[in-house]
Predicted model as a PDB file, atoms N, CA, C, CB and O in Angstrom, pLDDT in the B-factor column:
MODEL        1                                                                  
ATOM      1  N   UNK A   1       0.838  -1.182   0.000  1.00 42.00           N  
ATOM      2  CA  UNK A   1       0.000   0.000   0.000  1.00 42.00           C  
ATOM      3  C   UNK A   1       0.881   1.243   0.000  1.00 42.00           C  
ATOM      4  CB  UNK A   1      -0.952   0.000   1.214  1.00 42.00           C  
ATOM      5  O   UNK A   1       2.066   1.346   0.315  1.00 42.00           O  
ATOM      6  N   UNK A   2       0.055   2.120  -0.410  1.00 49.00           N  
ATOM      7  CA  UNK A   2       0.900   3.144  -0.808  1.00 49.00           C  
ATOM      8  C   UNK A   2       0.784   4.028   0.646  1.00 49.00           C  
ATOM      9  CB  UNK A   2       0.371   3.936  -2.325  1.00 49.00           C  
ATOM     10  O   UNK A   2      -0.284   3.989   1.257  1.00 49.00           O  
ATOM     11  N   UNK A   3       2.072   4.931   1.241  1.00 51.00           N  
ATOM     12  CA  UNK A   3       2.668   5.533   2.612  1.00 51.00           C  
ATOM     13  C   UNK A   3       1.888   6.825   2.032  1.00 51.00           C  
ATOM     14  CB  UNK A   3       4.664   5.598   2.981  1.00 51.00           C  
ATOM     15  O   UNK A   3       2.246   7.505   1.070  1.00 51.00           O  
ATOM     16  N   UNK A   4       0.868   6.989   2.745  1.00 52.00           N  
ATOM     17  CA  UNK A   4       0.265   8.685   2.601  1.00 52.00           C  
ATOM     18  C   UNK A   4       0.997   9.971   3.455  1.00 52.00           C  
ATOM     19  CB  UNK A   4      -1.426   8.715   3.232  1.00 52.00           C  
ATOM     20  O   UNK A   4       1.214  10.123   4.657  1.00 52.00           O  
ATOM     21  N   UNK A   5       1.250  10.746   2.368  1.00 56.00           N  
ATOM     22  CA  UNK A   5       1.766  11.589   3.066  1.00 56.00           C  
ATOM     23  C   UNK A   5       0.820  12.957   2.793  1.00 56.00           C  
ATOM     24  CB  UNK A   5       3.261  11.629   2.733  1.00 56.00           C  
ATOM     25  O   UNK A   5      -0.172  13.032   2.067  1.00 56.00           O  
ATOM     26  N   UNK A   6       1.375  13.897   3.515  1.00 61.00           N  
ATOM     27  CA  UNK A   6       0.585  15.579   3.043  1.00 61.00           C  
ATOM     28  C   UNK A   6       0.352  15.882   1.939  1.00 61.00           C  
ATOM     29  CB  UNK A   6       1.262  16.814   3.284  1.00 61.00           C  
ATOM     30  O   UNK A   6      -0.713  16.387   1.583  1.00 61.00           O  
ATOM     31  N   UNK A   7       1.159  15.668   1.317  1.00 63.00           N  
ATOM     32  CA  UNK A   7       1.383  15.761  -0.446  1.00 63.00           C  
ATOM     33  C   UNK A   7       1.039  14.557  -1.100  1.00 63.00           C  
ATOM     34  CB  UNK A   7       2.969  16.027  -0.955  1.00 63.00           C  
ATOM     35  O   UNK A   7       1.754  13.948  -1.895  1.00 63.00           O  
ATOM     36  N   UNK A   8      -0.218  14.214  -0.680  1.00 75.00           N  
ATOM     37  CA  UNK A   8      -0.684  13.021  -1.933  1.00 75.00           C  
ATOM     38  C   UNK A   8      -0.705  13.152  -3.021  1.00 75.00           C  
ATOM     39  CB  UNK A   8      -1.789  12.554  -2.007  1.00 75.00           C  
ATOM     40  O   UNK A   8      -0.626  12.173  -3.762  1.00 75.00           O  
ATOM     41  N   UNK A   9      -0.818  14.420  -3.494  1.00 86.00           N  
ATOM     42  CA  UNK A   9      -1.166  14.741  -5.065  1.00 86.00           C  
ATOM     43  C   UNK A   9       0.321  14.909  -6.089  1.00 86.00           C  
ATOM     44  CB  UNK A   9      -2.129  16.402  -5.092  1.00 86.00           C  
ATOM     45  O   UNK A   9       0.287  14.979  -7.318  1.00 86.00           O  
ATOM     46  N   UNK A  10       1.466  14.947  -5.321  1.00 91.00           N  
ATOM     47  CA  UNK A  10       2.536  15.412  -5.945  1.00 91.00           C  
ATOM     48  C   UNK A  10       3.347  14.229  -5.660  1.00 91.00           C  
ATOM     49  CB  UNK A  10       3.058  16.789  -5.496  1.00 91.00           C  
ATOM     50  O   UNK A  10       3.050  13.439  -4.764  1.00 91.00           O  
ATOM     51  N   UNK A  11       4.519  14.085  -6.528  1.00 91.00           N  
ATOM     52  CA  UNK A  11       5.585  12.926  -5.962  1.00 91.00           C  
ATOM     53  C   UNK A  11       6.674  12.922  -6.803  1.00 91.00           C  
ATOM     54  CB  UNK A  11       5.033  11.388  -5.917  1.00 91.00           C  
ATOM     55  O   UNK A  11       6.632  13.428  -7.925  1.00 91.00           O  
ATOM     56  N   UNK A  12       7.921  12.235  -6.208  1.00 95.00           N  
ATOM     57  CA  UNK A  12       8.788  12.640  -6.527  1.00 95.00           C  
ATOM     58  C   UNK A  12       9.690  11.259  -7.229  1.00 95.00           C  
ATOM     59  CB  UNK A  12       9.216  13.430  -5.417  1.00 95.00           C  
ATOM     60  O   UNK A  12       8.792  10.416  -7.225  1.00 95.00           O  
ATOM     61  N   UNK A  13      10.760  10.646  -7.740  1.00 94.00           N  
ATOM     62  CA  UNK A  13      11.270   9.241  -7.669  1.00 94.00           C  
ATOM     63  C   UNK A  13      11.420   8.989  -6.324  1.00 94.00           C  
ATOM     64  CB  UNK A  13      12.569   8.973  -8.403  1.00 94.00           C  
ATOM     65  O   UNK A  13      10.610   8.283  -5.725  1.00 94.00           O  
ATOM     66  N   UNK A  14      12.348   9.480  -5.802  1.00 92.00           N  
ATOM     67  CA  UNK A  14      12.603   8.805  -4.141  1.00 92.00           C  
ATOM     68  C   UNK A  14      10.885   8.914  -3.390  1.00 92.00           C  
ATOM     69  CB  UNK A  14      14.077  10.137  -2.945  1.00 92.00           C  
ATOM     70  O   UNK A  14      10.699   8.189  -2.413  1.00 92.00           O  
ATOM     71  N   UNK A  15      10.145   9.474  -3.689  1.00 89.00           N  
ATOM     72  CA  UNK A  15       8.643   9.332  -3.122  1.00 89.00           C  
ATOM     73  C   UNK A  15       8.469   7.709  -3.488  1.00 89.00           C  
ATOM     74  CB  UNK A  15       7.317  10.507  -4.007  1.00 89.00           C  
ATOM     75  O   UNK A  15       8.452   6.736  -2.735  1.00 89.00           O  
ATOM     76  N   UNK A  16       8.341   7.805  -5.003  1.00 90.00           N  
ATOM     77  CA  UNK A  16       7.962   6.347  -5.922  1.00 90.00           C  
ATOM     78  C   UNK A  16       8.799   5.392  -5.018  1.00 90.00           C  
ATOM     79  CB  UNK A  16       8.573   6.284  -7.854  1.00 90.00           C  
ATOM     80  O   UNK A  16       8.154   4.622  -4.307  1.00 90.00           O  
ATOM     81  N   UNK A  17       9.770   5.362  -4.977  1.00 90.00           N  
ATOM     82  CA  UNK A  17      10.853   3.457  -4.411  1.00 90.00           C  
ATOM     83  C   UNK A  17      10.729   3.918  -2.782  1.00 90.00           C  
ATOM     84  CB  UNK A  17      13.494   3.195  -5.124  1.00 90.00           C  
ATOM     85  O   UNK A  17      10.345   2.990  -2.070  1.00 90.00           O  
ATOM     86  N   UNK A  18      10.948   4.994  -2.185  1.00 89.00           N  
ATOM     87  CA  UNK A  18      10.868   4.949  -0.936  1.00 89.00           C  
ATOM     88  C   UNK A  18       9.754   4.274  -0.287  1.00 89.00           C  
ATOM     89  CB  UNK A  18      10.951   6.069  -0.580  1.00 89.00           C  
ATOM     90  O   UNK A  18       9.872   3.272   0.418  1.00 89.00           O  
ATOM     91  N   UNK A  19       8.420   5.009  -0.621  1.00 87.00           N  
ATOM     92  CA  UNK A  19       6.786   4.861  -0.230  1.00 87.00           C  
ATOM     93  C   UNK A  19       6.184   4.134  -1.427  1.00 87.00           C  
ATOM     94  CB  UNK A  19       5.916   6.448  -0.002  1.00 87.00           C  
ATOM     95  O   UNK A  19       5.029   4.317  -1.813  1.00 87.00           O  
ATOM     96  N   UNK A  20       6.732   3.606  -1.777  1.00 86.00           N  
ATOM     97  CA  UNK A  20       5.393   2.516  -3.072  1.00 86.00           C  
ATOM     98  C   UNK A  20       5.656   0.928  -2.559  1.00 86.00           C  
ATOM     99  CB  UNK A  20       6.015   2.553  -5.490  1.00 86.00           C  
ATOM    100  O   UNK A  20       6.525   0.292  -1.963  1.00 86.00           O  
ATOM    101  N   UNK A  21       4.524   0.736  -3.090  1.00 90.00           N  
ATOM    102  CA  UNK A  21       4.969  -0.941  -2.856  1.00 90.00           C  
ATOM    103  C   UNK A  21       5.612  -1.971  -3.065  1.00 90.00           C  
ATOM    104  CB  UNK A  21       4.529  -1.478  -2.973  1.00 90.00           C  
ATOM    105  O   UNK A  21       5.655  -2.083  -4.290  1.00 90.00           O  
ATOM    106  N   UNK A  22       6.204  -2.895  -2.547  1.00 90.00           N  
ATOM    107  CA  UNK A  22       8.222  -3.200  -2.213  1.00 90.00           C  
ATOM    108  C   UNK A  22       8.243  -3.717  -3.853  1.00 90.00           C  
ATOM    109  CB  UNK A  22       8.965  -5.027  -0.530  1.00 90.00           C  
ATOM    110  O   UNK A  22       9.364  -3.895  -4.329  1.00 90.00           O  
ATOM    111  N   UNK A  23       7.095  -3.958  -4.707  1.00 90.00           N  
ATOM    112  CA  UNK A  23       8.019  -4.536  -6.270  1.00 90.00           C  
ATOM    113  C   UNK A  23       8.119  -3.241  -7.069  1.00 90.00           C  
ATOM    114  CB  UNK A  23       7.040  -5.903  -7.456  1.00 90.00           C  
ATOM    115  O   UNK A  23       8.048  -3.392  -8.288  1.00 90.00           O  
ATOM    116  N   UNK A  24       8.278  -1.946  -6.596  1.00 88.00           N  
ATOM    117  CA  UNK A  24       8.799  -0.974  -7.356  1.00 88.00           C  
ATOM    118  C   UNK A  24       9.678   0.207  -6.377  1.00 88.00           C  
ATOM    119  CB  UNK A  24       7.542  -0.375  -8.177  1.00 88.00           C  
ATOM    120  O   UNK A  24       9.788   1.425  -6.518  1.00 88.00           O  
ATOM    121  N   UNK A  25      10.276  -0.801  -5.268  1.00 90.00           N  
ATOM    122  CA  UNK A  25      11.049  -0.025  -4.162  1.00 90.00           C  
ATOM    123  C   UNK A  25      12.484   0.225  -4.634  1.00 90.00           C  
ATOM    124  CB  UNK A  25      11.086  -0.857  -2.742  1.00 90.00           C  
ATOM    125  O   UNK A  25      13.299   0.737  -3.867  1.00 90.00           O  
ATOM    126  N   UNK A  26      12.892  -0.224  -6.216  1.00 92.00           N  
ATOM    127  CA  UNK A  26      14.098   0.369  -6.637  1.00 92.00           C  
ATOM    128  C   UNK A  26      14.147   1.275  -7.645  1.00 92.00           C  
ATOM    129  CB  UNK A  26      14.881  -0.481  -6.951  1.00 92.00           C  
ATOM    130  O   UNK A  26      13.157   1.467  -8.352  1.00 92.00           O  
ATOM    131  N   UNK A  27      15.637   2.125  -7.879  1.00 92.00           N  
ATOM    132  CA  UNK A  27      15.212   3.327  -8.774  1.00 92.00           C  
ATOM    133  C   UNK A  27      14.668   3.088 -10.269  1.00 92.00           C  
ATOM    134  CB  UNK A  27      16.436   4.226  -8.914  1.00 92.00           C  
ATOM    135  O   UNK A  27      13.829   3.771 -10.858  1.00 92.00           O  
ATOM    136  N   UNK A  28      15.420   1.834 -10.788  1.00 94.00           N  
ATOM    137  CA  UNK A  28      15.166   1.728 -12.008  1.00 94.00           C  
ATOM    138  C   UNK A  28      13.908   1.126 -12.393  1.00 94.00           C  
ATOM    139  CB  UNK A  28      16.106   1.155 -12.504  1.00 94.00           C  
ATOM    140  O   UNK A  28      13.636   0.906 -13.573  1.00 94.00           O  
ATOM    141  N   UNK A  29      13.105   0.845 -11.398  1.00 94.00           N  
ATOM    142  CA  UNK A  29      11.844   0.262 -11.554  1.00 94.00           C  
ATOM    143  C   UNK A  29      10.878   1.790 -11.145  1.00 94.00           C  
ATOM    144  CB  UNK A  29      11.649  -1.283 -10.414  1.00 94.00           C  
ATOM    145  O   UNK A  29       9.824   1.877 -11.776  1.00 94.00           O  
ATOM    146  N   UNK A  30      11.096   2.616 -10.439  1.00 94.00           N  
ATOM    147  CA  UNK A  30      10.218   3.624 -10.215  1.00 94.00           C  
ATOM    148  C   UNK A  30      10.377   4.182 -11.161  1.00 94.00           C  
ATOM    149  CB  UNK A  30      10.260   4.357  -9.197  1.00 94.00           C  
ATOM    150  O   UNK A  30       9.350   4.618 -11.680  1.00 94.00           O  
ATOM    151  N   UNK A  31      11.814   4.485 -11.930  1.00 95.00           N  
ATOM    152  CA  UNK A  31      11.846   5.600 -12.865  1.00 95.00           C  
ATOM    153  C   UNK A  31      11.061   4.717 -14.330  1.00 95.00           C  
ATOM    154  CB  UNK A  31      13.722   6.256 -13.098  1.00 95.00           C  
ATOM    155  O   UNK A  31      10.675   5.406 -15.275  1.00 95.00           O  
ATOM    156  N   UNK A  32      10.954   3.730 -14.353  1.00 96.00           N  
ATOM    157  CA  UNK A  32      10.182   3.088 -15.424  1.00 96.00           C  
ATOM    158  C   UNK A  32       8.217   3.473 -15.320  1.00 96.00           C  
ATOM    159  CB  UNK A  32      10.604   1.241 -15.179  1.00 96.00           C  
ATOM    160  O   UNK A  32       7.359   3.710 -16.171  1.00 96.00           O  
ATOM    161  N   UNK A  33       8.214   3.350 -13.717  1.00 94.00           N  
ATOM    162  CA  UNK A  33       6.748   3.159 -13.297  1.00 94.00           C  
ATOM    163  C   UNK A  33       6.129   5.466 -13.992  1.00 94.00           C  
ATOM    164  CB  UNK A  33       6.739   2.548 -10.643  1.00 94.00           C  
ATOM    165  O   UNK A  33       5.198   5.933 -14.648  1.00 94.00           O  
ATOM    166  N   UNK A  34       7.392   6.068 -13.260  1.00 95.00           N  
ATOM    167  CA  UNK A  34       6.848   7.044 -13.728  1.00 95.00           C  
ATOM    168  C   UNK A  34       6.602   7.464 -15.110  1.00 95.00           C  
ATOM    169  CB  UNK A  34       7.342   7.741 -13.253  1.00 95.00           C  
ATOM    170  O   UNK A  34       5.677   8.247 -15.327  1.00 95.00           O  
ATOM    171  N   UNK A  35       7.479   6.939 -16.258  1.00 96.00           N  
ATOM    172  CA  UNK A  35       7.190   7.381 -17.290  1.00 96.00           C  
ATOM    173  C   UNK A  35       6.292   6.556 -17.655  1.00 96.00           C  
ATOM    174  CB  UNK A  35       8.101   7.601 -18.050  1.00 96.00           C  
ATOM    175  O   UNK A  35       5.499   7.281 -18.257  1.00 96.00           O  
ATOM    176  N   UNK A  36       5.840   5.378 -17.692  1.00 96.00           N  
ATOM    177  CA  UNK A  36       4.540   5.122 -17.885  1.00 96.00           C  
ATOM    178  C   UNK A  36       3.326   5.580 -17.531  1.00 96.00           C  
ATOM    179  CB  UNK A  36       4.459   4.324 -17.657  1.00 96.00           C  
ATOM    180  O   UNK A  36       2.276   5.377 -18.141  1.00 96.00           O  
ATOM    181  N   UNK A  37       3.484   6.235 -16.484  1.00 94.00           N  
ATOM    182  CA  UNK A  37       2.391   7.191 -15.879  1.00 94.00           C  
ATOM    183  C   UNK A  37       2.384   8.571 -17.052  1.00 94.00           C  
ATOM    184  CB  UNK A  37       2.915   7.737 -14.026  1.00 94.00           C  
ATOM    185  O   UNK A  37       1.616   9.101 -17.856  1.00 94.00           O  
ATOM    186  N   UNK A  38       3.549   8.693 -16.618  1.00 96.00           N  
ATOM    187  CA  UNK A  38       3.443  10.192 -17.889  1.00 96.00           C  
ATOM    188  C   UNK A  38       2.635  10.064 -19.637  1.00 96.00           C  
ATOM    189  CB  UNK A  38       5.443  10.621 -18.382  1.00 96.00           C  
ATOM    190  O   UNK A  38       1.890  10.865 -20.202  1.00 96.00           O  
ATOM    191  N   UNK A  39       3.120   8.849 -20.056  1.00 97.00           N  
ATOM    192  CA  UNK A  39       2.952   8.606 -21.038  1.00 97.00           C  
ATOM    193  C   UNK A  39       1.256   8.120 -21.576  1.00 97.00           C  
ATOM    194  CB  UNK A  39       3.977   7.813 -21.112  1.00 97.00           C  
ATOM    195  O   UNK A  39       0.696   8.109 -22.672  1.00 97.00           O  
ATOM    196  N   UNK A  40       0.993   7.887 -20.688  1.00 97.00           N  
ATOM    197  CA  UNK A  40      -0.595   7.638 -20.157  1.00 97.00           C  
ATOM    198  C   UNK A  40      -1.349   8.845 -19.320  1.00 97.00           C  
ATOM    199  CB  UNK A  40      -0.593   6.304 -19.081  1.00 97.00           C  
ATOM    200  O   UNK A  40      -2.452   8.560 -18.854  1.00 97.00           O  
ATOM    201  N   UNK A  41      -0.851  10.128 -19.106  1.00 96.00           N  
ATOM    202  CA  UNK A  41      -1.320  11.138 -18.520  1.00 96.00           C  
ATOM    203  C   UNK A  41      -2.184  11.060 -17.462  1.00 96.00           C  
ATOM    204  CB  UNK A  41      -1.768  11.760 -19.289  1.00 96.00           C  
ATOM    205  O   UNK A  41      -3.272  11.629 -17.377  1.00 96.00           O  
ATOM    206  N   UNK A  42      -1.541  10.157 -16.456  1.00 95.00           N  
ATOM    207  CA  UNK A  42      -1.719   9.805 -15.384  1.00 95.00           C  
ATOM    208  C   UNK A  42      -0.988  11.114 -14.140  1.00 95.00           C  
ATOM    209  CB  UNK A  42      -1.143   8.311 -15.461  1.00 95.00           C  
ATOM    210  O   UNK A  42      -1.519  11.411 -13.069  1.00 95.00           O  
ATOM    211  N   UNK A  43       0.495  11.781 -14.761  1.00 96.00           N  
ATOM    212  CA  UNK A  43       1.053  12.555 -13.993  1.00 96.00           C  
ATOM    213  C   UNK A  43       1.560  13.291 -15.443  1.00 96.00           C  
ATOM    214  CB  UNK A  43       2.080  11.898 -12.784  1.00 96.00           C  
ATOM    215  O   UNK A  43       1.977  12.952 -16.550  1.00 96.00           O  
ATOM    216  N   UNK A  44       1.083  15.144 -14.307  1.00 96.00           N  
ATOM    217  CA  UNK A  44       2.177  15.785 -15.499  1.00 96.00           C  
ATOM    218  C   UNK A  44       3.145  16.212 -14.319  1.00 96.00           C  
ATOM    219  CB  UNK A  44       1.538  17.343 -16.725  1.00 96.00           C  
ATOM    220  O   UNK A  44       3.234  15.802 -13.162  1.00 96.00           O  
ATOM    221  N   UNK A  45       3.843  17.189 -15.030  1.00 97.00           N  
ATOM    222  CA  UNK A  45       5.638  17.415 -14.526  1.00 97.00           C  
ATOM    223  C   UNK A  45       5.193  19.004 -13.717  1.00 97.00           C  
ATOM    224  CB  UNK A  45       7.258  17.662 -16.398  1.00 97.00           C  
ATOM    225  O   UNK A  45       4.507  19.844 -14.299  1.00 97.00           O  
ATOM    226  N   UNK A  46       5.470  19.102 -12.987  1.00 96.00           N  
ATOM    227  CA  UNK A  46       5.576  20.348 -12.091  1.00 96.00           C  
ATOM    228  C   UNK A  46       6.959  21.503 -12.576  1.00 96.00           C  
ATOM    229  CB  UNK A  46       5.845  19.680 -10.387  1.00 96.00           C  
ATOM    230  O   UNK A  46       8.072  21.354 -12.072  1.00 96.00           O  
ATOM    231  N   UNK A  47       6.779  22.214 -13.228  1.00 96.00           N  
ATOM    232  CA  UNK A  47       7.622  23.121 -13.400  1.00 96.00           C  
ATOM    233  C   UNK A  47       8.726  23.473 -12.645  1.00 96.00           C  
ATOM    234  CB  UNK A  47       7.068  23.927 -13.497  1.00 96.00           C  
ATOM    235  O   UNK A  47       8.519  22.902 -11.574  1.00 96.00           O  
ATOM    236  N   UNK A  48       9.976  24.184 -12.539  1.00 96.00           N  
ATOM    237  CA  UNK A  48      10.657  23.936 -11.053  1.00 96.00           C  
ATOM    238  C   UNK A  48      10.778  23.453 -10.019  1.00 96.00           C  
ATOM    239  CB  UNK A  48      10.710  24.361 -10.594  1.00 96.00           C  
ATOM    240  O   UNK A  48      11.499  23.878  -9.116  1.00 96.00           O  
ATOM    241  N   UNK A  49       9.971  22.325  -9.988  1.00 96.00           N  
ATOM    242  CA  UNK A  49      10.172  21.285  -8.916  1.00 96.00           C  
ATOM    243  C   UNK A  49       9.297  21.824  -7.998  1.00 96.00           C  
ATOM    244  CB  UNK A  49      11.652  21.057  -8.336  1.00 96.00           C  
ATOM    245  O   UNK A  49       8.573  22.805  -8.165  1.00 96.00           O  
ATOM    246  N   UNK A  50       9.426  20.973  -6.802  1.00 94.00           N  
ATOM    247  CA  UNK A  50       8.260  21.305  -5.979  1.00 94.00           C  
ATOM    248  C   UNK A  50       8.862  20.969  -4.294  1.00 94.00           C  
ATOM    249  CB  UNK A  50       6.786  20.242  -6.535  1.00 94.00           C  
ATOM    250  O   UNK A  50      10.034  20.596  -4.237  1.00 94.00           O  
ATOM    251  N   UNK A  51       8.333  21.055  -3.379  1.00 93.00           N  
ATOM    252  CA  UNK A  51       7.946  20.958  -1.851  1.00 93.00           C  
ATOM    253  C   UNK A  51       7.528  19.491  -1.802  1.00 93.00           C  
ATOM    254  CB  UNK A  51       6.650  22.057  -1.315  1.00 93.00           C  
ATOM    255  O   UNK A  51       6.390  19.121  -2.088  1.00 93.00           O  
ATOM    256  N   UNK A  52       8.766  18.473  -1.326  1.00 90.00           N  
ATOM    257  CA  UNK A  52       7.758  17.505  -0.916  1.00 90.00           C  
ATOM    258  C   UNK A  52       7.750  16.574   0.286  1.00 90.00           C  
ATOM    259  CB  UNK A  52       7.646  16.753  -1.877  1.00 90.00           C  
ATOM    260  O   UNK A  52       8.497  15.595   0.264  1.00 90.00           O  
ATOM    261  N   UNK A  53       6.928  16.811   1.382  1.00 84.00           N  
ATOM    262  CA  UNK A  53       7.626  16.955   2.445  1.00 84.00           C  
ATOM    263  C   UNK A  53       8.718  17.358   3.312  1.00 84.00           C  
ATOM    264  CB  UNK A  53       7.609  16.495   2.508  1.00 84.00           C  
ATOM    265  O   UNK A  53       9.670  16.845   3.901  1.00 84.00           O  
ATOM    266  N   UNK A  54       8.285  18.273   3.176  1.00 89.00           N  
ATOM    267  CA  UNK A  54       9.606  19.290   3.670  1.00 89.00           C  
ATOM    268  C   UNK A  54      10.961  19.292   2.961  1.00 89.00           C  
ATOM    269  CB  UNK A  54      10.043  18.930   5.134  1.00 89.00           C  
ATOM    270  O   UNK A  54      11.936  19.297   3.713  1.00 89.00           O  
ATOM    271  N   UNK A  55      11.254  19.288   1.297  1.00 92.00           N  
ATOM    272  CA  UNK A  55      12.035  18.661   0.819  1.00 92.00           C  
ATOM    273  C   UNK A  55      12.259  19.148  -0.415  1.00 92.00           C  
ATOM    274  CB  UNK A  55      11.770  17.542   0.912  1.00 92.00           C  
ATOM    275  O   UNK A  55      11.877  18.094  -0.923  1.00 92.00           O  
ATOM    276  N   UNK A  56      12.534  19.794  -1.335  1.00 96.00           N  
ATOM    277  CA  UNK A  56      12.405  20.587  -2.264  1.00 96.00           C  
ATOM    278  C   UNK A  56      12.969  19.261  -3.385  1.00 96.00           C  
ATOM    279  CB  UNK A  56      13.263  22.143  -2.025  1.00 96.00           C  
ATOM    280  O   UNK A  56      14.083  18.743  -3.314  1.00 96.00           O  
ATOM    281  N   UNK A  57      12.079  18.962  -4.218  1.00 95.00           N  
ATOM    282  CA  UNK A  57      12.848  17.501  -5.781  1.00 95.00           C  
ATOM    283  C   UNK A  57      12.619  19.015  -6.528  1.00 95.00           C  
ATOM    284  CB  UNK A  57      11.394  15.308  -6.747  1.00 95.00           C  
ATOM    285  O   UNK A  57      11.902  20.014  -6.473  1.00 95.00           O  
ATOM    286  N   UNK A  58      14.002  18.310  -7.420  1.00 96.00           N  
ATOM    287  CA  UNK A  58      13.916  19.495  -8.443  1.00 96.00           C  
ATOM    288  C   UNK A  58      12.739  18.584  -9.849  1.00 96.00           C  
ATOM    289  CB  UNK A  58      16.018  20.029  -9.122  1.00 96.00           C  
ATOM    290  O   UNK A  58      11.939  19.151 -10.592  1.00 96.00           O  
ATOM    291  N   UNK A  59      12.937  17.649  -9.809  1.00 95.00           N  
ATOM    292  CA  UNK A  59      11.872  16.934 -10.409  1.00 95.00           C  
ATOM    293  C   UNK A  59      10.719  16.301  -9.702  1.00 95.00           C  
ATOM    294  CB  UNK A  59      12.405  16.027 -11.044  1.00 95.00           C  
ATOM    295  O   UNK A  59      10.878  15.456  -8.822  1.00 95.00           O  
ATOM    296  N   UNK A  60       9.730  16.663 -10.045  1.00 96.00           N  
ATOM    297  CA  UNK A  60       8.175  16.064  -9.415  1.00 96.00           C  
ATOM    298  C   UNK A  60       7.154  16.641 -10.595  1.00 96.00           C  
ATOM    299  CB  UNK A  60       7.643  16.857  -7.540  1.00 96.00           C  
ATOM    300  O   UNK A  60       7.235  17.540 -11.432  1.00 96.00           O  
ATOM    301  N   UNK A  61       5.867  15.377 -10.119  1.00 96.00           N  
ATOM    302  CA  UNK A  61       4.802  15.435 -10.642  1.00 96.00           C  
ATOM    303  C   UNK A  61       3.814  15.332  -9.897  1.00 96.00           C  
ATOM    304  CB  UNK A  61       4.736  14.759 -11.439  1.00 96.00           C  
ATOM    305  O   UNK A  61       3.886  14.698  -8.844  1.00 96.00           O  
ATOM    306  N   UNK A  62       2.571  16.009 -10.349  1.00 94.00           N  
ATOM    307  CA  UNK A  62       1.237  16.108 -10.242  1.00 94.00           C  
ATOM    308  C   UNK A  62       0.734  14.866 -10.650  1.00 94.00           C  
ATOM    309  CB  UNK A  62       0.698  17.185 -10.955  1.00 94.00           C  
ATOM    310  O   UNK A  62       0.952  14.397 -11.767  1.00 94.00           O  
ATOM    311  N   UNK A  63      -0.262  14.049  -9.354  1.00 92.00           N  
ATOM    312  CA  UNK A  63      -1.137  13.133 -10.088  1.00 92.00           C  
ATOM    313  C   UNK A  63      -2.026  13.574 -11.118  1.00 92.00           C  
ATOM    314  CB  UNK A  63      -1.892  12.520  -9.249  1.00 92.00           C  
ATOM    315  O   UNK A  63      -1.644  14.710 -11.395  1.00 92.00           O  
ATOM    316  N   UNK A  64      -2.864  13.323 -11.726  1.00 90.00           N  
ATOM    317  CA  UNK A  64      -4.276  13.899 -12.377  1.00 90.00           C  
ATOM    318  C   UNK A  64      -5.345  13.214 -12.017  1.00 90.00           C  
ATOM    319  CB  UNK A  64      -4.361  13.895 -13.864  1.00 90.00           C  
ATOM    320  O   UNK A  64      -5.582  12.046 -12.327  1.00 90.00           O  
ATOM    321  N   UNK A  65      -6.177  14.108 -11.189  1.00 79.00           N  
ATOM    322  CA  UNK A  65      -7.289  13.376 -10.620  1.00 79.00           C  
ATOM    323  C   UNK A  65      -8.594  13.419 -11.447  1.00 79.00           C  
ATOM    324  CB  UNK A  65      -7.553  13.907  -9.265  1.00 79.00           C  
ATOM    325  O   UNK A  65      -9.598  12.828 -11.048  1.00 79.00           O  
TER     326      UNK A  65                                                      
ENDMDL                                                                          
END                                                                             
């Protein structure tokens, strides 16, 4: 299950393998999981990065709800 945090709507790679569930808890499997998301417009890209948990990624995305 996925680790809820404040920022449900935004996420980052280390969000993806840190807090996702343990068969996509490494980088090269999250960074696969996100561009499939992208590519399916599931997540777009946050411009200058974002706040995520107290934590500034210079790369993150927006779910699309």
């Amino acid at each position: 299950a996925w680790a809820v945090s404040k920022d449900y709507d935004k996420l980052s790679l280390p969000t993806v393998y840190q807090r996702g569930p343990a068969q996509i808890r490494d980088k090269a499997t999250a960074k696969r999981i996100i561009e499939i998301l992208l590519d399916h417009g599931w997540l777009l890209p946050i411009e200058g990065g974002a706040e995520i948990d107290g934590t500034h990624r210079r790369q993150a995305w927006r779910l699309v709800q």
